[in-house]
C-alpha positions as CSV (number, residue, x, y, z in Angstrom):
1,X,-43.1,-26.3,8.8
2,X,-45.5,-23.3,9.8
3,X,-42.3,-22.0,11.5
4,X,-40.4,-22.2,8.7
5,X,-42.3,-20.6,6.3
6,X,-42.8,-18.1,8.1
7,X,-39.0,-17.3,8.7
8,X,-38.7,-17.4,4.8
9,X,-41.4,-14.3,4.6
10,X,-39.5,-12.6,7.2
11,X,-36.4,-13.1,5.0
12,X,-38.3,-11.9,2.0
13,X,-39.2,-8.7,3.7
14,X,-35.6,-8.3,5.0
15,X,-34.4,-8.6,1.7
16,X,-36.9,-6.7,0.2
17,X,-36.7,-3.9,2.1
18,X,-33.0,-3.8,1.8
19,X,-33.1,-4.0,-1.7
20,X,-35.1,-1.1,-1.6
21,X,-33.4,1.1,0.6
22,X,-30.1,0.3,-1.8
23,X,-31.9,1.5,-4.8
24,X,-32.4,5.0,-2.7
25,X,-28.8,4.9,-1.8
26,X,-29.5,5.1,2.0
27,X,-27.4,1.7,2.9
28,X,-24.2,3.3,0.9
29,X,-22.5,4.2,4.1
30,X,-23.4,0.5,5.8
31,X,-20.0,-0.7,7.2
32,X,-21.2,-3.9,8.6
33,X,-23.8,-6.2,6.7
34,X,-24.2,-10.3,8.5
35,X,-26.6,-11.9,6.8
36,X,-25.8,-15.2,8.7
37,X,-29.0,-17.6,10.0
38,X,-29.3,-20.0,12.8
39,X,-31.0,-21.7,10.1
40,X,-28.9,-22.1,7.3
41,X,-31.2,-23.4,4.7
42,X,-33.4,-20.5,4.2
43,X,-31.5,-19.1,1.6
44,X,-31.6,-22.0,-0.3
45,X,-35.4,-20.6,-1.1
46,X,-34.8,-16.7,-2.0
47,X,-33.0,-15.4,-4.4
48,X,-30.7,-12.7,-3.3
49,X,-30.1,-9.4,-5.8
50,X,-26.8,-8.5,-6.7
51,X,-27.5,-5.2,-4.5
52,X,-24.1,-5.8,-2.1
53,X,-21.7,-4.2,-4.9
54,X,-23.8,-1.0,-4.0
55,X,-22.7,-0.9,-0.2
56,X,-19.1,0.8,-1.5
57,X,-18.1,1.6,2.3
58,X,-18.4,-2.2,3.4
59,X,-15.4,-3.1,6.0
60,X,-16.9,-6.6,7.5
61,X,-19.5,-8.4,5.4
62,X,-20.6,-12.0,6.7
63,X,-23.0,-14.1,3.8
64,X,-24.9,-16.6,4.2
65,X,-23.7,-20.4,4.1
66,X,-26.3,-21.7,1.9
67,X,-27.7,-19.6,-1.2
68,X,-30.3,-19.8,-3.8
69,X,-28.8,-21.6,-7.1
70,X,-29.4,-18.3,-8.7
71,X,-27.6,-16.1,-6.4
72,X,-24.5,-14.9,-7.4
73,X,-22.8,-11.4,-5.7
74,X,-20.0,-9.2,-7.6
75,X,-18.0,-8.0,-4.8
76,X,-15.4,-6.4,-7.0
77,X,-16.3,-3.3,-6.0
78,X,-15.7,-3.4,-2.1
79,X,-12.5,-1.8,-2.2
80,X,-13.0,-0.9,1.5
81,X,-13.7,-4.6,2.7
82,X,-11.5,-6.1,5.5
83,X,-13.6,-9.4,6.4
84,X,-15.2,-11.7,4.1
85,X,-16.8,-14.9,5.5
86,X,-18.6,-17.6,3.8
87,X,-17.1,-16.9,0.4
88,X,-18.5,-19.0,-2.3
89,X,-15.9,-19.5,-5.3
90,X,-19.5,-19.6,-7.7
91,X,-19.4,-16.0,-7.1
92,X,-16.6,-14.4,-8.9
93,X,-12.4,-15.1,-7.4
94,X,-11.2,-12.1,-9.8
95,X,-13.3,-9.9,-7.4
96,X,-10.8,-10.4,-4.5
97,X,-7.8,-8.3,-6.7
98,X,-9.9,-5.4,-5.8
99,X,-10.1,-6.3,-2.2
100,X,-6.8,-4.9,-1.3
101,X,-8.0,-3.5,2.5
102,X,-9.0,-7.4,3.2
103,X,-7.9,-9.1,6.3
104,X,-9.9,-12.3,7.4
105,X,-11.1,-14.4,4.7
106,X,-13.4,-17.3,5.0
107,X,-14.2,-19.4,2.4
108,X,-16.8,-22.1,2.7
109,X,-17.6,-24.9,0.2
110,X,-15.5,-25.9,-2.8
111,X,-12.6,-23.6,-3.9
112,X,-12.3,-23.5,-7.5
113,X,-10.8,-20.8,-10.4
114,X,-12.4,-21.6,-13.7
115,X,-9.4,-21.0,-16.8
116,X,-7.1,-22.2,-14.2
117,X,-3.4,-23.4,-15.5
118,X,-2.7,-26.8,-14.1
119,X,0.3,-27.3,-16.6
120,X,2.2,-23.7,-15.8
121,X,1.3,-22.5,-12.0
122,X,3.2,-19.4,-13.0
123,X,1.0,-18.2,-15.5
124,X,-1.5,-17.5,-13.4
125,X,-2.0,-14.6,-12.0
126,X,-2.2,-13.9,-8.2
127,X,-5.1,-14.5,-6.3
128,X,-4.9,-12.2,-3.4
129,X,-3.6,-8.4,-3.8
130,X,-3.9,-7.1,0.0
131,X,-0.9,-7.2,2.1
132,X,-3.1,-7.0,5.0
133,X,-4.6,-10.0,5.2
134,X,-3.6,-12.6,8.1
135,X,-6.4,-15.1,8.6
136,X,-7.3,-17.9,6.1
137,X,-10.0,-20.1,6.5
138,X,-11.4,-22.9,4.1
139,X,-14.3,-24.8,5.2
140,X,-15.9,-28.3,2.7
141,X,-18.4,-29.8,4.9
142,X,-19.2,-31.7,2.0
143,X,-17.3,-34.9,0.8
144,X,-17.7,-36.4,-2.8
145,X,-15.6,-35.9,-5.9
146,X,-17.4,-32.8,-7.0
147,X,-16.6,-30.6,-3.9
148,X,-12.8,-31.6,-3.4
149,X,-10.4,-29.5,-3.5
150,X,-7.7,-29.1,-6.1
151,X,-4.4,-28.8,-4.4
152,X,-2.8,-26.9,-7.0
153,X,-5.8,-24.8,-6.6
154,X,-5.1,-24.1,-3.1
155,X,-1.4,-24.0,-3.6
156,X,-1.7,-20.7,-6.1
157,X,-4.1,-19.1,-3.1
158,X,-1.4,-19.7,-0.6
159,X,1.1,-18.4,-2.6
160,X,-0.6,-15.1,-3.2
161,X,-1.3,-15.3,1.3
162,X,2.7,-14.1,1.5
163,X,1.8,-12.4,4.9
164,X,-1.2,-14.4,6.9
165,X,-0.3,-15.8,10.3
166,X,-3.7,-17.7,10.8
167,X,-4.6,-20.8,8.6
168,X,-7.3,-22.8,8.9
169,X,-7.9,-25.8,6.4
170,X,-10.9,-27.7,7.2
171,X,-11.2,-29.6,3.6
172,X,-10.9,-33.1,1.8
173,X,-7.6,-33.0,-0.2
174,X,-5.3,-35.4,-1.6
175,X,-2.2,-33.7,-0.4
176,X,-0.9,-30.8,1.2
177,X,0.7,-28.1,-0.7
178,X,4.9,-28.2,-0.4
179,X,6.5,-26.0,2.4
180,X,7.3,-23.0,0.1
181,X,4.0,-22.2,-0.7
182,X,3.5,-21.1,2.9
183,X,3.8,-17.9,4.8
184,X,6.4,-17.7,7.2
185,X,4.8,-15.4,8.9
186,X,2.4,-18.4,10.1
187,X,1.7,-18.3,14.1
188,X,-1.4,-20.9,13.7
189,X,-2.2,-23.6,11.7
190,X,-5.1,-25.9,11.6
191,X,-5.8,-29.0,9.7
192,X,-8.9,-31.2,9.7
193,X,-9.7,-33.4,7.7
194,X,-6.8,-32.8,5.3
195,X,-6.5,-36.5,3.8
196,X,-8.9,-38.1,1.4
197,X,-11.0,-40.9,3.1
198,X,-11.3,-43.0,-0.2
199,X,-9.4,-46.3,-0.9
200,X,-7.3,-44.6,-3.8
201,X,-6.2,-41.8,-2.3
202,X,-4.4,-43.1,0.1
203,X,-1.4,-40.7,-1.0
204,X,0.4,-39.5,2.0
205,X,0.7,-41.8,4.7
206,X,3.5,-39.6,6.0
207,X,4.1,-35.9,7.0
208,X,7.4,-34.4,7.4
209,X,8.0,-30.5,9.1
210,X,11.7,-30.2,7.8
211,X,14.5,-27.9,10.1
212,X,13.8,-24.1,10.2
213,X,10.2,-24.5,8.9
214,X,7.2,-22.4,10.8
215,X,10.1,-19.9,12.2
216,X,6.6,-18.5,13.8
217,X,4.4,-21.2,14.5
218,X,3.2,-21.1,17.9
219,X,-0.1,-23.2,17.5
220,X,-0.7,-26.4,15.5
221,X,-4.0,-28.4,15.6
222,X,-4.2,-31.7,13.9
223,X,-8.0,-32.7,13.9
224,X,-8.9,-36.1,12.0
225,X,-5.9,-36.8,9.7
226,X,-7.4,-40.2,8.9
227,X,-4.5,-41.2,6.7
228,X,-1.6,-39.9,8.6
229,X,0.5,-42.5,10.1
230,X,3.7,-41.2,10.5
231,X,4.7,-38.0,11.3
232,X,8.5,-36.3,11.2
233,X,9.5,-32.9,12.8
234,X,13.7,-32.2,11.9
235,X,15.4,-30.1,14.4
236,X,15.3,-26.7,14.8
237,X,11.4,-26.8,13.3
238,X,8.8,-24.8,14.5
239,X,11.0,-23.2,17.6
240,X,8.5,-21.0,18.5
241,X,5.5,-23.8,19.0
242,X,3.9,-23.6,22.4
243,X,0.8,-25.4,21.6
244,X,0.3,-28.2,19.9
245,X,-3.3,-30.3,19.8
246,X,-4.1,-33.9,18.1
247,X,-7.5,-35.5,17.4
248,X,-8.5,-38.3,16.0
249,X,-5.4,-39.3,14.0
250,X,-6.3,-42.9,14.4
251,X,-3.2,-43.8,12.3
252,X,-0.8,-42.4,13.4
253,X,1.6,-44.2,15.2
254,X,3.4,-41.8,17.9
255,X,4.7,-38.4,18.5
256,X,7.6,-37.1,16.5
257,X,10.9,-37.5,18.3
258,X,11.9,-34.1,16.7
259,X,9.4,-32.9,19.3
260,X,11.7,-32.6,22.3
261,X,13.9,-30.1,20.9
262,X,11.2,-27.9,20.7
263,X,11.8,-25.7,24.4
264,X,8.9,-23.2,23.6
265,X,6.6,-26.4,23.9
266,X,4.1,-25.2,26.7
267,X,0.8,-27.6,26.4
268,X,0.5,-31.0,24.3
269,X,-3.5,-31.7,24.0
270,X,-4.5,-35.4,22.8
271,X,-7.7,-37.1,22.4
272,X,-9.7,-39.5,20.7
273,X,-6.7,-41.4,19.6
274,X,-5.6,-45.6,19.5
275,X,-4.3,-47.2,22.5
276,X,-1.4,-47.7,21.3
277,X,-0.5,-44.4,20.4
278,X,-1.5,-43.6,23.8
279,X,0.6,-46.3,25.4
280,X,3.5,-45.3,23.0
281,X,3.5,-41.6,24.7
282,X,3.4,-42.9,28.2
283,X,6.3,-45.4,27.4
284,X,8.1,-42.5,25.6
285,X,7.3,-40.4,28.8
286,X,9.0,-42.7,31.1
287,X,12.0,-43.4,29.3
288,X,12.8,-39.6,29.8
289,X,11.7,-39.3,33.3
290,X,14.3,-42.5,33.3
291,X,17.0,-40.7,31.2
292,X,16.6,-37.4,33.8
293,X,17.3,-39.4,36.5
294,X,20.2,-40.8,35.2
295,X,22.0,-37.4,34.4
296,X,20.6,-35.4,37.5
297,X,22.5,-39.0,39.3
298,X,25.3,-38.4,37.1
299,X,25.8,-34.5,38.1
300,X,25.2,-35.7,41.8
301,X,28.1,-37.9,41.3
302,X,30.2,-35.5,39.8
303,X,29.8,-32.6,42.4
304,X,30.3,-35.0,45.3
305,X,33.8,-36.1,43.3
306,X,34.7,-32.1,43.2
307,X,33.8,-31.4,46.7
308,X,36.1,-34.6,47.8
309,X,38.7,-33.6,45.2
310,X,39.0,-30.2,47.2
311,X,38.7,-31.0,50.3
312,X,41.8,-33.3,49.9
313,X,43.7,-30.6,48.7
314,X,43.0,-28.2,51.6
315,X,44.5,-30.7,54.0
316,X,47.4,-31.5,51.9
């Protein structure tokens, strides 16, 4: 306890002091602000001025995860800003047209647009305006009703990403959004967690990658997909993959057949899954090991017929 408050003063001075030095305009210049803590709660006790709008030369600004109830930035005018972590959607999304320099985005806890259009997607207006930005992350530690995300919500955002190649979606959602919201500029893609845990959402029990989808995708995690018992990759869909890593899927069922025509395929990583998936891979596995045989005894068979063929016709 004595620990604690005492890391709360220090945060007070901190805070204090760069409040102060804001006001005289010597933190103008400040490129790089991280206001991350080991211990994340602090915040929750001090209430953080809107003195961040101030630093106009930001490039890489890192906030904290947790923040006073009364805390809320304006970051509208960091026109210079290229990372943004720990975006809270409390503070204001409008602020993120300005942002057109930005490049990593992380945003942490619920995702939410207030006057958002469910009924007409299209009269909404974009979300993102940089072309630069290539990495996507959305971390929900927190499951209950309040804190899920909407995925027509998230399917505007992505529309708006046309150019990312990293997405990260650590969240509790009914649904993923439909292929055509996605860039297909994609290279890596992470899911966790992506299907609600609750008895009436069990939505989509299946998950299908159709043919030419991810043209770039060279990495795909699938971490905790509770609901996912079936999973379907068409052929000629993600051709570039070369990793692909599954966790704790405990429903699903087995690997995609559509899998094998993928040749880029360098590493497979599984773990934590059912026995029976397990036994299902090692069955699938020795059927081809069985199938290989068979054609490397077939073209054994065949040259041996050629080299007989021809060396009847010599001595004829």
């Amino acid at each position: 306890m004595v620990d604690e408050e005492e890391n709360i003063l220090i945060l007070m001075l901190v805070v204090g002091l760069i409040q102060l030095w804001v006001a005289k305009g010597n933190l103008r210049c400040m490129q790089t602000l991280d206001l991350r803590l080991d211990d994340v709660n602090i915040f929750e006790y001090i209430h953080v001025p809107n003195v961040i709008c101030k630093m106009e030369q930001l490039r890489h600004l890192y906030l904290p995860e947790e923040c006073n109830p009364k805390t809320k930035w304006k970051l509208g005018t960091l026109r210079n800003l290229q990372t943004l972590v720990n975006f809270n959607t409390k503070n204001y999304v409008k602020d993120f047209m300005n942002m057109t320099n930005l490049r990593e985005l992380e945003i942490r806890w619920p995702f939410n647009i207030e006057g958002f259009n469910t009924e007409e997607l299209d009269k909404n207006p974009p979300i993102i305006q940089s072309e630069y930005l290539h990495s996507l992350s959305i971390i929900n530690n927190i499951i209950n009703d309040e804190r899920r995300i909407d995925p027509k919500h998230l399917a505007h955002l992505l529309l708006s990403c046309k150019n990312i190649s990293k997405l990260s979606l650590d969240v509790e959602i009914r649904r993923l959004p439909e292929y055509h919201y996605l860039s297909s500029n994609l290279a890596y893609i992470k899911l966790r967690r992506m299907l609600d845990l609750h008895e009436k959402a069990f939505i989509r029990k299946e998950m299908f990658c159709s043919a030419q989808g991810f043209p770039k995708l060279e990495s795909l995690s699938l971490i905790e997909l509770n609901n996912l018992e079936e999973w379907k990759v068409g052929e000629g869909a993600m051709p570039s993959l070369q990793r692909l890593e599954i966790q704790s899927c405990i429903q699903l069922k087995k690997l995609p057949d559509g899998l094998r025509f993928i040749a880029t395929l360098q590493e497979v990583k599984i773990g934590s899954m059912r026995k029976t998936f397990k036994d299902k891979v090692e069955e699938e596995e020795e059927e081809e090991e069985e199938d290989f045989c068979k054609v490397r005894h077939g073209i054994e068979a065949i040259a041996i017929f050629f080299i007989l063929l021809l060396l009847f016709m010599r001595t004829m």
